[in-house]
Structures are given as C-alpha cells and as structure tokens.
C-alpha positions in Angstrom: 25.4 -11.6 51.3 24.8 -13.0 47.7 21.5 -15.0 47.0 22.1 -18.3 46.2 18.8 -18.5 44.1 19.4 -19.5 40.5 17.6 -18.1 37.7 15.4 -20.3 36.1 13.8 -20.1 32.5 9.9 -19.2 33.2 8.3 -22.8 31.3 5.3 -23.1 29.5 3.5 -23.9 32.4 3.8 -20.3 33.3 2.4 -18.7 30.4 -0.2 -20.7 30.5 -1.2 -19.8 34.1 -0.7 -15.8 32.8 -2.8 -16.1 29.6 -5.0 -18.4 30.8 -4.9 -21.3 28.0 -3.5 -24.9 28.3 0.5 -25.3 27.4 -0.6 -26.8 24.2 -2.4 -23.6 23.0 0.9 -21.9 24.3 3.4 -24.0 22.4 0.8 -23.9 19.4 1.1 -19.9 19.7 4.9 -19.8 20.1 5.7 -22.1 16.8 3.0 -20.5 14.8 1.3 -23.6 14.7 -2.4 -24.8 15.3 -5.3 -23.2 14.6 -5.5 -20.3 16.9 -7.2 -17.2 16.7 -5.4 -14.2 16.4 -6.6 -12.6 19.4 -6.0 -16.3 21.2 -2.1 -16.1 19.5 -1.2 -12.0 20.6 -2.6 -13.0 24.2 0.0 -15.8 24.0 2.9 -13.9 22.7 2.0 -11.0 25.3 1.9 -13.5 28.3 4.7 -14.7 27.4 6.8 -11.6 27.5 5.3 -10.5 30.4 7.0 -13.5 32.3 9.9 -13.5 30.5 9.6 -16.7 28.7 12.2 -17.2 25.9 11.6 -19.9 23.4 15.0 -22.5 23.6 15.6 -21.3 19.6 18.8 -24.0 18.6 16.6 -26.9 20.4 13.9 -26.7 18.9 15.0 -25.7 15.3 17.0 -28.9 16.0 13.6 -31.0 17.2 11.9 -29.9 13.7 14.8 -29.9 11.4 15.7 -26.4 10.6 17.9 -23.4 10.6 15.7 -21.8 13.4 17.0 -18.5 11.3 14.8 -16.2 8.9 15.7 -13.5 6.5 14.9 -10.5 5.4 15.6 -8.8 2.4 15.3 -5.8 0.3 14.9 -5.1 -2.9 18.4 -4.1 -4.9 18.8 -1.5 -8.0 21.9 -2.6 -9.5 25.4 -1.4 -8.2 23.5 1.6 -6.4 24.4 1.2 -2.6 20.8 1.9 -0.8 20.8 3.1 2.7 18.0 1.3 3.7 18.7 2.4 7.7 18.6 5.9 7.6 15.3 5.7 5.9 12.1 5.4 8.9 9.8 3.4 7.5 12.8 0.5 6.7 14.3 1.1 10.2 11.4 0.4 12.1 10.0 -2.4 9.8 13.4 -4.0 10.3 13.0 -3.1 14.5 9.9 -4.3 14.4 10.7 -7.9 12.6 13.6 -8.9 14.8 11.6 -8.0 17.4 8.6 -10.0 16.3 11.0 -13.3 15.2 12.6 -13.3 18.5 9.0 -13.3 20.7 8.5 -16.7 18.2 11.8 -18.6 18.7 13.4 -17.1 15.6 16.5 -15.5 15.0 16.3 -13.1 12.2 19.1 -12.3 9.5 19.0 -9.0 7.7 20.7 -9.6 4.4 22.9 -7.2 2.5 21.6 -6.3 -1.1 25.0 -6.5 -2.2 24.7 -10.1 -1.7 25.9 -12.8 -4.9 23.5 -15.1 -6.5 25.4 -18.2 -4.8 24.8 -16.5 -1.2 21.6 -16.0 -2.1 20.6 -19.4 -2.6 22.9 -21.0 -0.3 22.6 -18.9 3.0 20.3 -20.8 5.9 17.6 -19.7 6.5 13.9 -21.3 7.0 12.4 -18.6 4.6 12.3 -15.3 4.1 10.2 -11.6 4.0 11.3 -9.7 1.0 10.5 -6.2 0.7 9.5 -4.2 -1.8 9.4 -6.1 -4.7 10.0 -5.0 -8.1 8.6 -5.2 -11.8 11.3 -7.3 -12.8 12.9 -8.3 -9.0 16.0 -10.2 -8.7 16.0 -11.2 -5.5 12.7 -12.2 -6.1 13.3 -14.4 -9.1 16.3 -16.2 -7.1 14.4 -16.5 -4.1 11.8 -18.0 -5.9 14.3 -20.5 -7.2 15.6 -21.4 -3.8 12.2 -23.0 -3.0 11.9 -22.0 0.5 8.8 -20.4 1.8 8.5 -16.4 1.1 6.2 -13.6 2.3 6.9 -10.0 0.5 6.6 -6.6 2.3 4.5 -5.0 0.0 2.2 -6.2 -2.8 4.2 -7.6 -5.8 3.7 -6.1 -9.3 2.7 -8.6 -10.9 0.5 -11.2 -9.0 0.8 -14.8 -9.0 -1.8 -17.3 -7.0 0.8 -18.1 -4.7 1.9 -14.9 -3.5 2.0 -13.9 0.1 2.5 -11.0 1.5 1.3 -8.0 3.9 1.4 -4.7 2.7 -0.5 -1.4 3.8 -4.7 -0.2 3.1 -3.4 2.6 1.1 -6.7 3.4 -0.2 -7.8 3.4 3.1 -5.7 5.5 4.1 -5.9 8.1 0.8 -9.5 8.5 1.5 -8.8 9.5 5.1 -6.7 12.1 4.5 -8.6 13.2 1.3 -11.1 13.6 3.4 -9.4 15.4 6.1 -8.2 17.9 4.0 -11.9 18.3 2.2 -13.0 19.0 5.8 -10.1 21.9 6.2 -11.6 23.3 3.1 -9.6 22.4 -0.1 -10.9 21.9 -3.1 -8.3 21.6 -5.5 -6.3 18.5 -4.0 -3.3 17.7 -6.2 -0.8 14.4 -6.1 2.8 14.5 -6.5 3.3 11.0 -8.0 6.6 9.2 -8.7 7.3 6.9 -12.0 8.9 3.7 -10.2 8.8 0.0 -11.0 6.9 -1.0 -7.9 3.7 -0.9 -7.0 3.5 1.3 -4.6 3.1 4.8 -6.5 0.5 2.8 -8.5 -1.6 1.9 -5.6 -2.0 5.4 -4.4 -2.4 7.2 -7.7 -5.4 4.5 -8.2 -6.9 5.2 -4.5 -6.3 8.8 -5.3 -8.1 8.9 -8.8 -10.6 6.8 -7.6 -11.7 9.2 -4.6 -11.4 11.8 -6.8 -13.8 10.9 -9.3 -16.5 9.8 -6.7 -16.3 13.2 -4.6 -17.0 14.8 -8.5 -13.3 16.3 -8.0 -10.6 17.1 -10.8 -7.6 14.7 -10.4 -4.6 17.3 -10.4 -1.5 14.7 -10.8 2.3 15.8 -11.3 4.6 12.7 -12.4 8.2 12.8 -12.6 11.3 10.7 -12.9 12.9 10.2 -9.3 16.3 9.7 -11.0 19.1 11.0 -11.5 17.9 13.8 -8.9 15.1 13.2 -6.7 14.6 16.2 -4.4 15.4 18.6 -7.5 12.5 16.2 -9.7 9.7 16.5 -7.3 10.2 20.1 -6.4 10.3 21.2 -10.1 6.8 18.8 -10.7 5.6 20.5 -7.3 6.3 24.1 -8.9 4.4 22.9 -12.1 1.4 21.8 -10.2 1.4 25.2 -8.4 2.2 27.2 -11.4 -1.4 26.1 -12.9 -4.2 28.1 -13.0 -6.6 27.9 -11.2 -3.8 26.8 -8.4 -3.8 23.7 -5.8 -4.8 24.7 -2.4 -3.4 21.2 -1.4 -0.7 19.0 -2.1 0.3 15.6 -0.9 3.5 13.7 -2.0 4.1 10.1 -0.8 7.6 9.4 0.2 9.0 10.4 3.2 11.2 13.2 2.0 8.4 14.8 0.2 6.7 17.3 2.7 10.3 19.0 2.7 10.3 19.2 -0.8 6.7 21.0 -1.1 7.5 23.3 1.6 10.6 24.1 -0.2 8.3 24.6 -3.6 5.9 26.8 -1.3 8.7 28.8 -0.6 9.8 29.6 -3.8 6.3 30.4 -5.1 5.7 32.4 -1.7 3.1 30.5 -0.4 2.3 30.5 3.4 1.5 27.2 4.5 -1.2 26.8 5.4 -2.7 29.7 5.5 -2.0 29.7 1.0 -1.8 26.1 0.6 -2.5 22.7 2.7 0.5 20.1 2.6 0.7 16.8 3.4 2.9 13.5 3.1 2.9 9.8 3.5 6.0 9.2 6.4 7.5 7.7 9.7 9.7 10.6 10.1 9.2 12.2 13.8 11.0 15.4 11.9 7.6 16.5 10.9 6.6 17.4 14.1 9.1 20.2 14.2 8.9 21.4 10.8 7.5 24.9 10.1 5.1 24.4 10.2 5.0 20.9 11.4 3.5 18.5 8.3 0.8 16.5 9.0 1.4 13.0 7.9 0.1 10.0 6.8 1.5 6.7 8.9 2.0 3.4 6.7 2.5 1.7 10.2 5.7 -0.4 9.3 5.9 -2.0 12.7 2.8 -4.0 12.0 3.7 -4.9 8.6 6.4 -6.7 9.8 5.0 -8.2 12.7 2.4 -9.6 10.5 4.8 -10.5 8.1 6.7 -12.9 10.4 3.8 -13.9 11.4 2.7 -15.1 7.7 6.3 -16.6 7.3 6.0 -18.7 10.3 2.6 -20.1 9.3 3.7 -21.2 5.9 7.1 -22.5 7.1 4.9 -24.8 9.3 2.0 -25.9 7.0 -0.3 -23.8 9.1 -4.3 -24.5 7.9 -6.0 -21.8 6.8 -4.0 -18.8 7.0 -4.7 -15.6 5.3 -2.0 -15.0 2.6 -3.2 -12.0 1.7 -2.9 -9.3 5.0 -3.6 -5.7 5.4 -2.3 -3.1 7.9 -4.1 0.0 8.8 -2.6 2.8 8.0 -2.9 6.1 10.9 -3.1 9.8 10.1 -1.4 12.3 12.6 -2.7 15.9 11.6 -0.8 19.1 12.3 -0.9 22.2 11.6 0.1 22.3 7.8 -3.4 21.2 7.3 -5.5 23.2 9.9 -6.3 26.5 7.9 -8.1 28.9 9.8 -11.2 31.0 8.4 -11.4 34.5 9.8 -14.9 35.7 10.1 -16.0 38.7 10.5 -18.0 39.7 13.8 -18.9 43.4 14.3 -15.0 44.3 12.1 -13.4 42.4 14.8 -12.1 38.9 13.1 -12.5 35.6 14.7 -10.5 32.6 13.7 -12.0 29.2 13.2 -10.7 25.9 13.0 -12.0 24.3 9.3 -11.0 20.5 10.7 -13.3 20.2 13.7 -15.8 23.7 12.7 -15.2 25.7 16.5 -14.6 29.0 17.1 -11.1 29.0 18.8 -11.7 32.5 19.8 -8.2 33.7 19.3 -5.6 32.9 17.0 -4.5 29.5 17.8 -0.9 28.6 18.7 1.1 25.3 18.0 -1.8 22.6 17.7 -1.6 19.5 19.6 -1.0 16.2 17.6 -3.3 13.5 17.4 -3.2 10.4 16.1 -6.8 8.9 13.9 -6.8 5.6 13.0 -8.3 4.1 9.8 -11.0 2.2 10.9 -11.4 -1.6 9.9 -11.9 -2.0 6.3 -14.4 -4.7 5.0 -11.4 -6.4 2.9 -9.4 -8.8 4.8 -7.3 -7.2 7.4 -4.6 -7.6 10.1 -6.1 -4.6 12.0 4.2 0.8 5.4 21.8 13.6 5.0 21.7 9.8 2.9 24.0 8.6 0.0 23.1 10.6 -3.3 24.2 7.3 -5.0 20.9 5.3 -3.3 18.4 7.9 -5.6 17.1 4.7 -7.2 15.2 3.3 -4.5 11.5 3.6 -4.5 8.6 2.8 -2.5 8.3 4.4 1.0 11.0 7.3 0.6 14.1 7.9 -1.3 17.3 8.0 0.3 19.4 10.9 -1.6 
C-alpha cells in the first residue's frame, strides 16, 4: 500500500510558528532584507532548516529582477594553475558558502581563475565574494568595472572607503597562541613569515611584532621568497632561525603546509619536538592530529567567513540599512601536544613530569593528550562572533599548494 500523501513545500507560515516571529520577519530573514538582528536572522535561517523550508530561488529572483545566482572567485597568479580544492581552508570556505547561499534562496557559482576578461564581466551573477585579493588584483580591478555589488574574503591591500569584506581577528588570534606558548614556557618565540603580495603575511607579522614588543620580547622573524620552491624556502629560513644563537624554543609558521616543514627542519637539526622545541601553525588541516607529534594549530575558521560573507553580499545586493561592511571572524586554537612540554622536577631523585600549559602534576609521563578546542573570545572591534600541483607555488594567503 503506497501513501497517497503528497509532499508539500513547508511555507512561511511554518517557520514562523518554529522560530517564533511573524512571516514578515521570516521573509525579511530569508532575502537578507529588513533590519533584523543577527541573532533574530540565524534563528530564522535555523528554523527554517529545521522544517525544511526551501526558498522558491528562479521565482523570486524573477519577482526582484535578478539572476538569483552569486559568485565566488579567487584570486589568479598568471598562467599558474592553482588547486584551490585540495587546499582546507579554500575547501571548506567554498563548502561553507554554497551551503550558506542555498539556506538564502541563492544558488552559488564557483568560477574558474582561468576565466577571460569578457566572461568575467559578462557571466550572471547578482554579485560576488572574491577571495584573497591582491596588491595589484585582476579580478578585482574587472570586477570592480562590472559594477555589481562585491564583498572580498579577506582584507584588501590597499583600502578604499567602499570596501567590504570579512576576513579573520588574526591579531586575536596571534596573541592567543603567543600566549599559549608563553604559558608552556617559551621564551624565545620566532615567526616564519612569507613575502607575498597580500595582506595576509602582513597582518600577522604586525600582530606578531606588536605582542612582542608589549610582553618586552625579541621579535625573531625569518622571511623568505615562497617561489620558485616553497617547501624547500621555508625549511631553509626555519634552519636559519634555529641555527641562531641563542636558539628559538618556538616556532610558528602560518600556512597550512608549514608545521610539516618545521618538523622537517627539527629533524634535520635533531630537535625533539617538544620536548627541544615548541611548534605551531595557522591551518584547517585534520592531518595535524596525527602528526608526530600531532601540531597544535591555529584555526582561521573559514566556514564563518563565508557564511558571513554571503551574508554581507546579500545585504548590499538588497540596499540593506545599516549593515556592517567591515566583519570579523574569531579565530579557535586547538592545542596538542607539540606545544605541551613537560618539566621534570625533581622529588626525592625520583622525577615527576608536569604539564607547563595548565601547571599540574600529571604524576606520570603523560600519553597522547586530548585535543581541545579554545575559542578567541569577543574582541571589542566590530565582530561577526580564515600531494598538490608544483605549478600552483604562487599562491599565497592561507597555505600553498606545491
């Protein structure tokens, strides 16, 4: 026996019952208009999945006179294929916009770097989240030309009063694991720093310096050129930050490839991590946890980047009052055990170990720690609560894809 029930699109009526708003506040929440708060507009978006609610995308792009369709770009270097995919922090910011564009009505098209001028400004699309904006950005500059309204992934090297974009607190997040590595007991904290044309690297060397110099704390920095050879570059400017004297007992590197490449330079100088020397990275990549040791990490939380940056895009697209054009994300440190060195003390010529990051006896040598996850807590600045192709060595930003 079949049912001979139909299946009928949940209406607004229905979220409205779950979230407990009126259908206007509802529709105003789904097309990223009215002035909602932003606890108001997630409750929404939440209720709406919950009953399965789908917003008819073709009708009502049709009712307002538009595509219904937003893009996403990435930056481009040239002829140099980048495999934006295989990198985390682009897969899930890319995840985590289609997902985000589809809760609002929106169908989202990810566009191909390898795209033509003409296709650039002819493809369409309502506007667009670019990310990672260069010095001197192409896709930027023809974008810009289009007309059509933009939000960038990542804070734009040179500012302009119109800008909008969403990008991570990255000197919220440098001072929390500076300080989580002060608490483990280093003293000699050095930076492996890229020289790229966006302003990422810049942002972190300035929240890195600027820690430094309040804790009274000599800035030990080690630039190098990620081309033609990244992983080769920032392990020979890791081996040049260990080979001074008096020697690092830390070392963080921020793209995602980069805790592999200081392990690799411990090895070589034959360092025990972390026993000899703390290590830490900026990255999305779950790989971490399985390193030896594992690498504690710094998250840039790409997920909520892009949510927010949909978000953002779907606001200006629709004239939305008094929108924040400016948004940060909150990054979220996950320590492990590449940056839990334990003291031995001695008790009676029996040692004890100790854990420096939370100052217990552990009463034995410790085994594989747990992983946690800390989460920067709200800054005072506005907030919204960042085996590949050798020929993509050009890109910067987040990690490089060699």
């Amino acid at each position: 026996m079949t049912s001979s029930r139909a299946w009928r699109r949940p209406t607004l009526g229905a979220v409205a019952a779950r979230a407990g708003v009126s259908t206007a506040t509802v529709s105003n929440a789904l097309n990223g208009t009215g002035r909602l708060s932003e606890a108001t507009r997630q409750r929404v978006l939440a209720a709406a999945r919950e009953v399965g609610h789908a917003p008819a995308s073709a009708a009502r792009a049709l009712a307002r006179g538009s595509t219904g369709v937003l893009g996403l770009t990435m930056t481009t270097y040239g002829d140099l294929p980048v495999s934006y995919m295989e990198i985390p922090y682009y897969a899930q910011l890319t995840l985590g916009a289609m997902s985000a564009a589809h809760e609002r009505g929106y169908m989202l098209m990810v566009m191909p770097s390898s795209l033509s001028p003409w296709m650039w400004l002819n493809t369409p699309m309502d506007g667009v989240i670019h990310v990672e904006p260069r010095a001197d950005d192409p896709v930027c500059s023809i974008l810009r030309e289009r007309g059509i309204p933009m939000v960038t992934g990542g804070r734009p090297p040179q500012p302009h009063w119109r800008d909008a974009w969403v990008d991570t607190d990255y000197e919220a997040g440098l001072r929390l694991l500076l300080d989580h590595l002060t608490e483990a007991g280093a003293r000699r904290i050095a930076l492996s720093q890229p020289l790229h044309d966006d302003e990422y690297p810049h942002l972190i060397g300035r929240a890195y310096a600027s820690w430094c110099a309040e804790h009274d704390m000599l800035a030990l920095v080690e630039e190098y050129a990620p081309l033609p050879d990244y992983f080769t570059a920032e392990r020979d400017a890791v081996s040049r930050l260990l080979n001074r004297d008096p020697r690092p007992d830390a070392v963080i590197g921020i793209y995602s490839d980069s805790g592999h490449n200081i392990l690799a330079a411990a090895r070589q100088h034959g360092l025990r991590v972390p026993r000899d020397l703390l290590v830490a990275c900026i990255s999305e990549d779950p790989d971490y946890a399985t390193t030896t040791p594992p690498v504690t990490t710094l998250g840039l939380r790409p997920d909520r980047v892009s949510d927010e940056a949909v978000d953002l895009l779907i606001a200006l697209i629709n004239a939305r009052s008094g929108v924040d054009r400016h948004r940060l994300v909150q990054p979220v440190l996950t320590p492990r055990r590449s940056t839990r060195r334990p003291v031995r003390r001695e008790n009676g010529g029996r040692g004890r170990m100790w854990s420096a990051a939370t100052g217990r006896e552990t009463g034995k040598p410790q085994g594989r720690p747990r992983t946690a996850a800390w989460e920067v807590p709200a800054a005072s600045t506005p907030s919204a609560s960042a085996s590949a192709s050798a020929s993509a060595s050009a890109q910067g930003s987040r990690s490089f894809a060699l």
